[in-house]
C-alpha positions as CSV (number, residue, x, y, z in Angstrom):
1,X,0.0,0.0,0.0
2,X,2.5,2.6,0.7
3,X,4.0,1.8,-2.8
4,X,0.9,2.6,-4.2
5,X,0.7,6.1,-2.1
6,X,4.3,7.0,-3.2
7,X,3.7,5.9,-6.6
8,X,0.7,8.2,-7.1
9,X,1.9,11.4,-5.3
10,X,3.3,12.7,-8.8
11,X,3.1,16.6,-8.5
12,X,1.6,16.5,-4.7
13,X,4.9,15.6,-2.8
14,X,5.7,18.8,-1.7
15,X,2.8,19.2,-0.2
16,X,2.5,15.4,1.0
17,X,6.0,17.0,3.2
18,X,5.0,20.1,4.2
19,X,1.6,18.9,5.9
20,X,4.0,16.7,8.5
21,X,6.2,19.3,9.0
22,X,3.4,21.3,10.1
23,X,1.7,18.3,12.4
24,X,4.8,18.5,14.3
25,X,4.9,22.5,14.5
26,X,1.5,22.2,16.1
27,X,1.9,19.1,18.2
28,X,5.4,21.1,19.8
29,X,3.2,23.7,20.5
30,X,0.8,22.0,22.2
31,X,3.0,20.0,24.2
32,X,4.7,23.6,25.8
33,X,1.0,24.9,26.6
34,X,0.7,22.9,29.9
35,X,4.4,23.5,30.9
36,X,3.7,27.2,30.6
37,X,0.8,26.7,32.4
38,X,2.7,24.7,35.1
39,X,4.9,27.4,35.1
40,X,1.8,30.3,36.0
41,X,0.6,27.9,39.1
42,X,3.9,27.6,40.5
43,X,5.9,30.2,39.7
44,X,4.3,33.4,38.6
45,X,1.1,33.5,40.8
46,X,2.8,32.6,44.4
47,X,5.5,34.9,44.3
48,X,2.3,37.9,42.8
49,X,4.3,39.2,39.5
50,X,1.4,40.0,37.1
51,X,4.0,40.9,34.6
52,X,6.1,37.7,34.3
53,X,1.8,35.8,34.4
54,X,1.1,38.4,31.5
55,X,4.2,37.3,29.6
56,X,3.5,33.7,30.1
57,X,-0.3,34.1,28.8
58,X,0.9,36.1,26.3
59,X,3.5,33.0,25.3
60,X,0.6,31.0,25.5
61,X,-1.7,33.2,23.3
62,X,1.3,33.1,20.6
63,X,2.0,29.3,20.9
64,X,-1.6,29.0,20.0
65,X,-2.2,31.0,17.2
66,X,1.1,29.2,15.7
67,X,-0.4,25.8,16.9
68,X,-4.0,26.9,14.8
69,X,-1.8,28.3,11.7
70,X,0.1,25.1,11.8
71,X,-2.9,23.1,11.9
72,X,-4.9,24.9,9.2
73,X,-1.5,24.9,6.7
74,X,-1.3,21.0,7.4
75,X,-5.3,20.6,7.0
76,X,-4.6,22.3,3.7
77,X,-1.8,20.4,2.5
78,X,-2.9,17.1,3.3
79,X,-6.1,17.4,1.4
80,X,-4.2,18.9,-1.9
81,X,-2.1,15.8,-1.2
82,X,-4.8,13.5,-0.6
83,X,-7.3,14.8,-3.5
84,X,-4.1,14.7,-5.9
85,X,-3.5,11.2,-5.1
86,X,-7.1,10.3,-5.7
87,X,-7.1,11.6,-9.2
88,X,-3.2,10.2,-9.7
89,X,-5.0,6.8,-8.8
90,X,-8.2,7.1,-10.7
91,X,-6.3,8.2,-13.6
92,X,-4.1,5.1,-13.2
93,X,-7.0,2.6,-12.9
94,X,-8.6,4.1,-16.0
95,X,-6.0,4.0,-18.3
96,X,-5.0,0.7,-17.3
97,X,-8.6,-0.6,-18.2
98,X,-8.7,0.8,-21.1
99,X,-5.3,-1.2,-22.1
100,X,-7.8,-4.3,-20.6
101,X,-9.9,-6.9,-23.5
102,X,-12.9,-7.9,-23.4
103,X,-11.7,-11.2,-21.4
104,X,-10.5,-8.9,-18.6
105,X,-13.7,-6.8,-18.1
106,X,-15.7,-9.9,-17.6
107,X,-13.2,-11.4,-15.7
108,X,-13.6,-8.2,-12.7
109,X,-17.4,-7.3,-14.2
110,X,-17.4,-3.6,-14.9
111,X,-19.6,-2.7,-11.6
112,X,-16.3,-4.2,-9.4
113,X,-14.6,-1.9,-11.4
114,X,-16.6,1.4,-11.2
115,X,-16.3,0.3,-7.2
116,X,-12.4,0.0,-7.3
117,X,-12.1,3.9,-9.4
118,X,-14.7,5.2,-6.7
119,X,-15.4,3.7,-3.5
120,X,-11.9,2.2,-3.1
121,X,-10.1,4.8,-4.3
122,X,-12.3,7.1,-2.2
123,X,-11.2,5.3,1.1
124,X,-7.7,5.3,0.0
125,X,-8.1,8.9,-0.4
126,X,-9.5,9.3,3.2
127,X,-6.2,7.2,4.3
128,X,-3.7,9.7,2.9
129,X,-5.5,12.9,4.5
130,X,-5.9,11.2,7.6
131,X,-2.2,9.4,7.7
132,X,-0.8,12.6,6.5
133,X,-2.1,14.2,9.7
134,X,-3.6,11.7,12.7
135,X,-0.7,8.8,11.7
136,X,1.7,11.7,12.2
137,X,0.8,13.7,14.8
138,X,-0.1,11.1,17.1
139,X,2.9,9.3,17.0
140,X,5.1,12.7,17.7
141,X,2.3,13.7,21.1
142,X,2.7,9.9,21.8
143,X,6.1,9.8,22.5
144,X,6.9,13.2,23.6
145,X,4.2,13.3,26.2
146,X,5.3,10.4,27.5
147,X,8.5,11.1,27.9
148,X,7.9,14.9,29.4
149,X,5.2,12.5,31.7
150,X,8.4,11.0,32.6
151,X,10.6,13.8,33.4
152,X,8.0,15.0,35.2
153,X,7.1,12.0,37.3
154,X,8.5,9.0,36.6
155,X,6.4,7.1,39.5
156,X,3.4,8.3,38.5
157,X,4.1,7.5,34.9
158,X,4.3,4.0,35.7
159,X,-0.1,3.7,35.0
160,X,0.3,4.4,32.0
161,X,2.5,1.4,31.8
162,X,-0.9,-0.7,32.8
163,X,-3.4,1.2,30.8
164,X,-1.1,1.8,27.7
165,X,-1.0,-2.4,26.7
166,X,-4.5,-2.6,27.3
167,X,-5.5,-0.3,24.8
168,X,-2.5,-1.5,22.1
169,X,-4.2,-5.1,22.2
170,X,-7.8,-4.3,21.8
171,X,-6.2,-2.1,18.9
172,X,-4.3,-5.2,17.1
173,X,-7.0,-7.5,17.5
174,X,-9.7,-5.3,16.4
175,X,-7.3,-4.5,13.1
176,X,-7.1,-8.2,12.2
177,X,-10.8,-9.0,12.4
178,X,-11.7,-5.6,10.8
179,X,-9.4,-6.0,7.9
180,X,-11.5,-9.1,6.8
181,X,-14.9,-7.7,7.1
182,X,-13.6,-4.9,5.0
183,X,-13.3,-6.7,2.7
184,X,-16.3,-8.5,2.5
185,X,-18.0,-5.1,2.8
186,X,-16.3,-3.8,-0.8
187,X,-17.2,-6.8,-2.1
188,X,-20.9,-6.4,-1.5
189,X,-21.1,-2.9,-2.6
190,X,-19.4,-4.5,-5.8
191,X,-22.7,-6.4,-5.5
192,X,-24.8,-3.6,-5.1
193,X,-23.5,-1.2,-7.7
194,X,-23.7,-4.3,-10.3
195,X,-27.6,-4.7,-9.5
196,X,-28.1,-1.1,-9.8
197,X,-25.8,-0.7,-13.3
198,X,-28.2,-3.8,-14.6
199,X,-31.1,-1.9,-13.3
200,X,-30.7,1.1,-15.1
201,X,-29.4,0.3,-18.3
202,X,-32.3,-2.3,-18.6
203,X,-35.3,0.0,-16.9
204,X,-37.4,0.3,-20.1
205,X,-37.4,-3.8,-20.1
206,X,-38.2,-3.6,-15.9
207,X,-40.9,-1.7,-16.8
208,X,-42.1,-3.7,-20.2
209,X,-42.5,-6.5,-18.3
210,X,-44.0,-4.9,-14.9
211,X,-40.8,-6.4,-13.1
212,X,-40.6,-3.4,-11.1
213,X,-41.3,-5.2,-7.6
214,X,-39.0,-7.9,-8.3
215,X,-36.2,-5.4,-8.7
216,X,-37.2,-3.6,-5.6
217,X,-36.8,-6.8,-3.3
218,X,-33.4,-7.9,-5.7
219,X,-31.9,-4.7,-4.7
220,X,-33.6,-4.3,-0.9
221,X,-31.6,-8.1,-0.8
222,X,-28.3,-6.2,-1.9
223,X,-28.7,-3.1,0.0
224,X,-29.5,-5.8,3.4
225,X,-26.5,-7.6,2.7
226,X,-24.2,-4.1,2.6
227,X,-25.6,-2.9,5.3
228,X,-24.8,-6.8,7.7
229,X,-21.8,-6.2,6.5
230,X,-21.7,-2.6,7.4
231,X,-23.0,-3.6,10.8
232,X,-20.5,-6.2,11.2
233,X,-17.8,-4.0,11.1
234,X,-19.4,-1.1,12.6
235,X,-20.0,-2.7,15.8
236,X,-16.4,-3.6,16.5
237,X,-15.4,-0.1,15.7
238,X,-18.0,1.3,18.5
239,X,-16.8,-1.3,20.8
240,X,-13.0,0.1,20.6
241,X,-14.6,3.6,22.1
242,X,-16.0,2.2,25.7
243,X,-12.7,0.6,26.2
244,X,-10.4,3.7,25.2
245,X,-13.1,6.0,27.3
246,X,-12.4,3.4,30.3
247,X,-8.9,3.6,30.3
248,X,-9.0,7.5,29.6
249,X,-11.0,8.1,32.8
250,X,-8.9,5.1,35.0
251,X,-5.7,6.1,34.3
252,X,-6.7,9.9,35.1
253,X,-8.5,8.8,38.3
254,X,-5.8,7.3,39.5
255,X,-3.7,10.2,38.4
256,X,-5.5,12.1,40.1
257,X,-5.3,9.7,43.5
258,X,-1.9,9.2,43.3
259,X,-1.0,12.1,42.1
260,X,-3.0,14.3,44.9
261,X,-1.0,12.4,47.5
262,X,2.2,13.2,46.3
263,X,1.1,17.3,46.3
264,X,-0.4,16.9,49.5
265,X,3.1,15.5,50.8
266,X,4.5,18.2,48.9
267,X,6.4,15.6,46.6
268,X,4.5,17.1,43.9
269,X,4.1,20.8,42.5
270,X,0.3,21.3,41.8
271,X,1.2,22.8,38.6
272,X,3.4,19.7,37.5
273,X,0.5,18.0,38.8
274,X,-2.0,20.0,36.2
275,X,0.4,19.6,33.5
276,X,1.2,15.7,34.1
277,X,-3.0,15.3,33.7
278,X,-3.0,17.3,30.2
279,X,-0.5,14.9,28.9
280,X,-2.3,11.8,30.6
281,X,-5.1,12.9,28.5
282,X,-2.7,13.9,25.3
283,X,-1.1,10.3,25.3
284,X,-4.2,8.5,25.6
285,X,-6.4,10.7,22.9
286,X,-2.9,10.3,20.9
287,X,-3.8,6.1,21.2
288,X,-7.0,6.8,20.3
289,X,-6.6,8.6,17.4
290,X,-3.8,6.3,16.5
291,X,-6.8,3.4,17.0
292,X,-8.8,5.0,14.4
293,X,-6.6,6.0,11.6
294,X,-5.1,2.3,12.0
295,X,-8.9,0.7,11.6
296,X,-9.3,3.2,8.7
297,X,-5.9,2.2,7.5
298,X,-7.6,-1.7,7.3
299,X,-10.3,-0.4,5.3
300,X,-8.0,1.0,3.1
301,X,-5.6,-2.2,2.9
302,X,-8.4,-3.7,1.7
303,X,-9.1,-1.4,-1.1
304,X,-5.4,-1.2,-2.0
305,X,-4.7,-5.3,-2.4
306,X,-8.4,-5.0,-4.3
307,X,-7.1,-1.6,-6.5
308,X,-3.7,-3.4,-6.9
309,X,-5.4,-6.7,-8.0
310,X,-6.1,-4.3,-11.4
311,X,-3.0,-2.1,-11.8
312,X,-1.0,-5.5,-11.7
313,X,-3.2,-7.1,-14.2
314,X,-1.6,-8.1,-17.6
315,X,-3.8,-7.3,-19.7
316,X,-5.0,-10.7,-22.1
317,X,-4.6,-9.1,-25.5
318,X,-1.3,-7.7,-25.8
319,X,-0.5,-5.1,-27.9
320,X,2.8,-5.8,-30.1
321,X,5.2,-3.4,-32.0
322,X,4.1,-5.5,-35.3
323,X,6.6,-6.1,-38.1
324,X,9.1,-3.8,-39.3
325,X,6.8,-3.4,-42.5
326,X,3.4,-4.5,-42.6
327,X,0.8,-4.7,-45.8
328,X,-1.1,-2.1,-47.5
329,X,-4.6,-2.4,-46.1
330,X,-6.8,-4.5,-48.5
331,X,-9.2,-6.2,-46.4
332,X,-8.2,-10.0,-46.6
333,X,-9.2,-12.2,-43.8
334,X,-8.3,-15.6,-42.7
335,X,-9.0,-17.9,-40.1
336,X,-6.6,-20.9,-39.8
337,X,-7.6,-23.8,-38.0
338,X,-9.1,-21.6,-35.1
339,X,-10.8,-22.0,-31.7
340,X,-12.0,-20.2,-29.3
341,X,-13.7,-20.0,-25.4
342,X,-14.5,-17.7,-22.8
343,X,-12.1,-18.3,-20.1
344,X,-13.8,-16.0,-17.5
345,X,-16.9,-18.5,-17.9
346,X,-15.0,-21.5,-16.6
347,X,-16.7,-23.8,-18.5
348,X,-14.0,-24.6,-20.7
349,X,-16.0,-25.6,-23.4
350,X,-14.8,-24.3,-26.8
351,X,-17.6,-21.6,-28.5
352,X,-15.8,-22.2,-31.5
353,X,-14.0,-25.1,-33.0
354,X,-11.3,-25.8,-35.3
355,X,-13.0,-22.9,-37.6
356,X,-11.2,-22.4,-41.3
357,X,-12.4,-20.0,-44.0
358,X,-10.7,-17.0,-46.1
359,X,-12.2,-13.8,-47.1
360,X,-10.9,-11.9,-50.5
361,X,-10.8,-8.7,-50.6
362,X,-13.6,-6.4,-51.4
363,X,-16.0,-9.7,-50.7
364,X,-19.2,-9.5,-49.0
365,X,-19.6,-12.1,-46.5
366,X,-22.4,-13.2,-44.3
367,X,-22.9,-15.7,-41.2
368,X,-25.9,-16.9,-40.1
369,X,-26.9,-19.4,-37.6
370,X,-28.8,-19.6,-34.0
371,X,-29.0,-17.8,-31.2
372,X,-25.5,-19.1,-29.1
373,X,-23.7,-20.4,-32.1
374,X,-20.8,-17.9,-31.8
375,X,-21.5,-15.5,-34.5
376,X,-20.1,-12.4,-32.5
377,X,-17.4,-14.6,-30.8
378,X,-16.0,-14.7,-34.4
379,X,-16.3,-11.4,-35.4
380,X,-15.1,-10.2,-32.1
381,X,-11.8,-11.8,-32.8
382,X,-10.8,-10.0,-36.1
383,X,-10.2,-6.5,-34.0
384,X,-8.7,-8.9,-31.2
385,X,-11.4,-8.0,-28.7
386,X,-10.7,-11.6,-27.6
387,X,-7.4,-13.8,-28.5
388,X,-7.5,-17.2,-29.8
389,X,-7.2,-19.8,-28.2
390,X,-6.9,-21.8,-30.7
391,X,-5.0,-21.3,-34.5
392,X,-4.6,-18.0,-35.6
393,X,-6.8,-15.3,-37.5
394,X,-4.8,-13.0,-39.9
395,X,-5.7,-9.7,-42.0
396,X,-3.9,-9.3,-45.0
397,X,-1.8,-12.2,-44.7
398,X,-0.1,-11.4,-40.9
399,X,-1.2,-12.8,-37.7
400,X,-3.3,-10.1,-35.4
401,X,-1.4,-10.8,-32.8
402,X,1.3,-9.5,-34.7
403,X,-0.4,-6.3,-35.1
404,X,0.0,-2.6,-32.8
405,X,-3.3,-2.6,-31.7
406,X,-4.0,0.8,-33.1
407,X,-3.0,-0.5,-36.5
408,X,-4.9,-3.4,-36.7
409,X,-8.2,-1.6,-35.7
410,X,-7.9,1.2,-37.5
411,X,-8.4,-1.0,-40.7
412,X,-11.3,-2.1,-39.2
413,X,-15.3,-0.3,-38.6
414,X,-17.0,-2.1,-36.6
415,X,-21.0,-1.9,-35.8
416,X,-21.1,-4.1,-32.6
417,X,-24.0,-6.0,-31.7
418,X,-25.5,-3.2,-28.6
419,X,-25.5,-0.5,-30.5
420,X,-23.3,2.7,-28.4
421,X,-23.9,6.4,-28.7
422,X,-22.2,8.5,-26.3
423,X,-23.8,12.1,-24.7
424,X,-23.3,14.6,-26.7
425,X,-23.9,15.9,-30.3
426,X,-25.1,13.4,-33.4
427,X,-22.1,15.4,-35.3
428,X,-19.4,14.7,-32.3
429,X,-20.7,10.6,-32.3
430,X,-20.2,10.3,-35.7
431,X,-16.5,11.8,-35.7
432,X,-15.6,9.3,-33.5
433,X,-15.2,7.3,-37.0
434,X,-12.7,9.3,-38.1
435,X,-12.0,12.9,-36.1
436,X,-9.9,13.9,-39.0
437,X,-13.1,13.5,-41.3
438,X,-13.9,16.9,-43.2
439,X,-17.7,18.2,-43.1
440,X,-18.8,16.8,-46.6
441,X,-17.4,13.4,-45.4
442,X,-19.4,13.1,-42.5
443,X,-22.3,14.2,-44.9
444,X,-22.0,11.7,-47.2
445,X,-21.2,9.2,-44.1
446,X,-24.8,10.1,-43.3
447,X,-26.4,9.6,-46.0
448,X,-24.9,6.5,-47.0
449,X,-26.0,5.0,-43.7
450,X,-29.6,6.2,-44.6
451,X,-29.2,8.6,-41.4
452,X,-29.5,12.0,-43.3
453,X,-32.9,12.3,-43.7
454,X,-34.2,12.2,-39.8
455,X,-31.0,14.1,-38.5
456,X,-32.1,17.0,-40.6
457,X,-35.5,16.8,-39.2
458,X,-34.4,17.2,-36.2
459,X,-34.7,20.8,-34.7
460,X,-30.5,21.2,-34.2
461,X,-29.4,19.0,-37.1
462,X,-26.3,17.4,-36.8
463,X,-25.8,19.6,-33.4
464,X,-28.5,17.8,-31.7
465,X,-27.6,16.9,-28.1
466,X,-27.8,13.1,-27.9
467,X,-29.0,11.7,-23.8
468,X,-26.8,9.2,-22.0
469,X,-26.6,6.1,-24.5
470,X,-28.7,7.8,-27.4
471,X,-32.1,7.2,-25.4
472,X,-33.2,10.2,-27.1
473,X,-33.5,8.4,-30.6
474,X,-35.1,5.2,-31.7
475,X,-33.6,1.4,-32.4
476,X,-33.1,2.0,-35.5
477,X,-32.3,5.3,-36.0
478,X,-29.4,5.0,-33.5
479,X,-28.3,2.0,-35.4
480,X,-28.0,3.9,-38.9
481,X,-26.0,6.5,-36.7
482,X,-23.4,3.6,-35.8
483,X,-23.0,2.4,-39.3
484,X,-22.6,5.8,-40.0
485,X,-20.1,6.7,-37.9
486,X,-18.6,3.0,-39.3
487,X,-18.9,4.0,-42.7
488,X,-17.0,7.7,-42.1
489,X,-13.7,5.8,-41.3
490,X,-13.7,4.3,-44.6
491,X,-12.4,0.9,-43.5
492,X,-10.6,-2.0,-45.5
493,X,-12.9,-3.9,-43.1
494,X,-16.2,-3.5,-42.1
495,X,-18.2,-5.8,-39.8
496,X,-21.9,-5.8,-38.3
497,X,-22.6,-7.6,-36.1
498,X,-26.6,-7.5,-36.2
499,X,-26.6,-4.1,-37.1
500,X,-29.6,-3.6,-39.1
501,X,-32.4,-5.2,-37.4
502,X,-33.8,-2.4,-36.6
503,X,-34.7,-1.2,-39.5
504,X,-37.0,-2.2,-42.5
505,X,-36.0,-3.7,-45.5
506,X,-35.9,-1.0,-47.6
507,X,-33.7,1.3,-45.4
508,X,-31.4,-1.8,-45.6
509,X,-31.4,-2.2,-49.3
510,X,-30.7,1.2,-49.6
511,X,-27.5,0.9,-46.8
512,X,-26.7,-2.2,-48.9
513,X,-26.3,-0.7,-52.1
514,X,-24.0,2.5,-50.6
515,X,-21.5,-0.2,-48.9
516,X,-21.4,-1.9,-52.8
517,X,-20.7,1.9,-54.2
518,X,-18.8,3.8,-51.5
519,X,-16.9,0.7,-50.1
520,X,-17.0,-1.4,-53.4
521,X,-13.1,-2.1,-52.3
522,X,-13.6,-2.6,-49.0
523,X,-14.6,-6.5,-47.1
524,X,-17.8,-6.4,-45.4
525,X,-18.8,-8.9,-42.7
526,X,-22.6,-9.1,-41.7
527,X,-24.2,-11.0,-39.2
528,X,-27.8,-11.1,-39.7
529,X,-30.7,-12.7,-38.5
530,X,-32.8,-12.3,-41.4
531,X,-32.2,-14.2,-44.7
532,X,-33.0,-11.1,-47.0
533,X,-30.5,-9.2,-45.1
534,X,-27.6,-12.1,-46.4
535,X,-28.9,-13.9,-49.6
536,X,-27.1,-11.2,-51.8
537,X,-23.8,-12.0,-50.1
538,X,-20.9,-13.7,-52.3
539,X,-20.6,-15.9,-49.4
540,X,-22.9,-17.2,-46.6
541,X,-21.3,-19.3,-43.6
542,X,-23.5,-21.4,-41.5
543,X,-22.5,-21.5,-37.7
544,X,-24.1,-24.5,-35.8
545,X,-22.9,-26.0,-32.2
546,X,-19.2,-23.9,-31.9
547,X,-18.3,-25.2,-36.2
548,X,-19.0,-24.3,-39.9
549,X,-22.4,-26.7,-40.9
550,X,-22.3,-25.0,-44.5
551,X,-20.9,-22.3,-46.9
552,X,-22.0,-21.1,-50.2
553,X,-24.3,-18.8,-51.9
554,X,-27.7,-18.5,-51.3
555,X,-28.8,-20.3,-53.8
556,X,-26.3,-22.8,-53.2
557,X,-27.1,-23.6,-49.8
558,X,-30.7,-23.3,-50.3
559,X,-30.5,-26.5,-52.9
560,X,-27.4,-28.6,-50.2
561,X,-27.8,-27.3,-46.4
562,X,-30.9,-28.2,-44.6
563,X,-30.2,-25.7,-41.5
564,X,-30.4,-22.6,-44.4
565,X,-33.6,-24.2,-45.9
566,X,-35.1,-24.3,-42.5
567,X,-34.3,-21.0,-41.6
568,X,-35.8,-19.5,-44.7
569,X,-38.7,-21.7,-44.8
570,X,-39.4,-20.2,-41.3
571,X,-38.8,-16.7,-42.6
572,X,-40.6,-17.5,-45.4
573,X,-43.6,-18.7,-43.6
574,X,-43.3,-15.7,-41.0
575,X,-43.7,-13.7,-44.2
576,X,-46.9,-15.3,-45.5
577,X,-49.0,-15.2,-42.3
């Protein structure tokens, strides 16, 4: 954890300095107040000089207003420290994710990670501020009462021998029971955030299907198990405060016992008496406060081995410096001998087996087959979204995995299966394709995809502000805005996965016959449900149970492959009713 602090301090560690400095500036301070004040009792008000009392209180005055200035200056720099480390952190865990596949996102589930970026972090956060200033100062009054306790009384000084180790234990036992349940907590508001995520991005089908209640008592069962867990850690927290009060007011009872003896017997200087009390109280509050930074400090070692489970992640796809020279973009694709399975799912069944097909340039190709038969699995693997497991997929004759990321899928526009706008304008979405794009390009872009038309309707044209997601538009016009914004990179390669069921087969034709003018050189990959969408392809591929169960034309495989002929007939039949 405390690589992770100095690792992340970038820019903040002049402040993450200055804030201790100024801890122990105020805790010296502190410490003088009730020697000075010792000093007025015995000194300056028997022998009746108002002067020297005045000096003193006016010493006192000063060593407070430095003691306040101190503190303030340390508040200040520990939360610049603190905040900066936060956004050091969060900036770390976001660019590492976005170096992570597909494979890794399911593997931590993207609520755990929105958890780890906020709620972890957060605590972390919390750690540094409060370490910067409660892990410091208590330490310095710890030791430095004690010892002043010591020159003051070394007799007396001996309870805190009894009360000290009493406190110290409940502390270490409470830190390894807490560090567990902190754990367990995070990993419940993981649970909680990933039922609210699913809960909101699928509301409109909650509310299709009058699911509303069964949500409600889903997320009450979350929310119940956070707050047990909450509880369970809670509750050993409060119990560390009865104890610490307990030994507070013992030790300073008998202090005050012993202690009055030893005046009375004039053994003892009621002042030194006064002062020895104050930093009674100083050591103990000092062992309090060190009790409560070091239960935060669990929370937060929690967070840190869950926040370091990421940053230490390899990521599954990595990206490779490529050949010293690689191929003109033409569009070719093979797949040699490949196979493929989710590794997150533990199954270990393969979703695709032992698959072998080439793709010519310029080619229009089409897969079809049922629901589960690992259409988008293959797809996904051209941009290497997922690797192989098996054989090896190449573009233009050279492996993928050979490919710099960037290189590989900038030859490549993709239309993936959930269809993704972002908030902001219709004219900022579609520049995504290519932010280098000049205004007629994004035009044409537009009208190619059959997206023109409805974006002009639209009050703000191409500056209308698109909602979270693109709720603001329908199915299918937010689909024509993703092959759009496909269409606008101008790609040797262009796969859609699904990308036109939304919208009716004219529209389609009419997107169709663009991609055969505008991207006559280009290889398009469609997967489509619906056998109009596919039967002008040069090539359909039939995926059934994780292999290829036919290939051909559409003619072809309507006369040879009996899985084609019964998914037209049903089409067919769908048609005629």
């Amino acid at each position: 954890m405390l690589f992770l602090f100095l690792t992340h301090l970038e820019g903040y560690k002049k402040q993450a300095v200055l804030s201790p400095v100024l801890i122990v500036l105020e805790a010296v301070c502190e410490l003088l107040l009730p020697l000075v004040m010792a000093e007025i009792v015995d000194t300056a008000i028997p022998a009746g000089d108002t002067r020297y009392i005045f000096r003193l209180g006016a010493a006192m005055l000063v060593l407070s207003a430095v003691s306040m200035a101190c503190g303030v200056g340390a508040a200040k720099y520990a939360a610049f420290a603190s905040q900066g480390f936060g956004g050091n952190l969060r900036q770390c865990l976001f660019d590492k994710i976005q170096d992570f596949s597909f494979a890794d996102i399911d593997r931590f589930s993207s609520a755990s990670l929105i958890t780890r970026m906020t709620n972890d972090v957060n605590a972390m956060t919390m750690m540094l501020a409060m370490g910067l200033r409660m892990l410091i100062r208590a330490p310095v009054m710890l030791i430095a009462a004690f010892t002043i306790a010591l020159v003051l009384n070394a007799r007396l000084a001996l309870v805190l021998v009894a009360v000290v180790p009493i406190m110290i234990g409940v502390i270490v036992v409470l830190m390894k029971v807490c560090t567990r349940l902190f754990e367990t907590m995070q990993k419940k508001i993981d649970g909680l955030n990933n039922v609210l995520q699913e809960n909101l991005v699928a509301i409109r089908v909650v509310k299709a299907f009058v699911r509303g209640n069964h949500e409600r008592k889903k997320f009450n069962r979350s929310s119940e198990e956070l707050m047990q867990a909450g509880l369970n850690v809670g509750l050993r927290i409060i119990a560390i405060m009865p104890v610490m009060i307990l030994a507070l007011n013992g030790a300073t009872v008998a202090v005050l016992y012993f202690g009055g003896k030893m005046v009375m017997q004039a053994e003892f200087d009621l002042g030194d008496l006064q002062a020895f009390i104050s930093y009674i109280s100083q050591i103990l509050m000092s062992v309090m406060m060190v009790a409560m930074s070091l239960l935060q400090l669990s929370r937060a070692q929690a967070c840190a081995r869950r926040i370091s489970e990421v940053l230490e992640t390899e990521p599954s796809v990595q990206d490779r410096t490529g050949p010293a020279a690689l191929p003109a973009p033409k569009g070719r694709v093979e797949f040699r001998d490949v196979s493929f399975k989710y590794v997150a799912s533990g199954t270990g069944d393969d979703v695709l087996s032992h698959i072998s097909f080439t793709v010519e340039p310029g080619k229009f190709v089409a897969i079809v087959g049922g629901t589960g038969t690992g259409k988008s699995s293959l797809v996904n693997l051209i941009p290497r979204f997922y690797d192989v497991t098996g054989g090896a997929v190449l573009v233009d004759g050279v492996d993928v995995r050979d490919y710099p990321l960037e290189e590989l899928r900038g030859r490549i526009g993709m239309v993936l299966q959930t269809n993704i706008l972002f908030t902001g304008t219709i004219r900022e979405n579609l520049m995504w394709g290519r932010p280098g794009a000049t205004e007629e390009e994004m035009l044409q872009a537009a009208r190619d995809a059959q997206a023109y038309d409805f974006i002009m309707a639209l009050p703000d044209g191409f500056d209308t502000q698109l909602t979270q997601g693109g709720s603001n538009v329908s199915g299918g016009q937010k689909q024509r805005l993703c092959i759009a914004r496909a269409m606008l990179r101008k790609p040797s390669i262009l796969i859609l996965d699904d990308s036109t069921s939304a919208v009716d087969s004219a529209t389609e034709a009419a997107i169709r016959e663009s991609f055969a003018k505008n991207l006559k050189d280009s290889t398009v990959i469609i997967i489509a449900q619906r056998i109009s969408s596919v039967q002008y392809a040069d090539e359909i591929l039939i995926l059934d149970d994780d292999h290829i169960a036919g290939r051909g034309t559409h003619e072809e495989l309507l006369r040879t492959n009996a899985i084609y002929q019964e998914i037209y007939r049903s089409q067919q039949e769908g048609v005629q009713e």
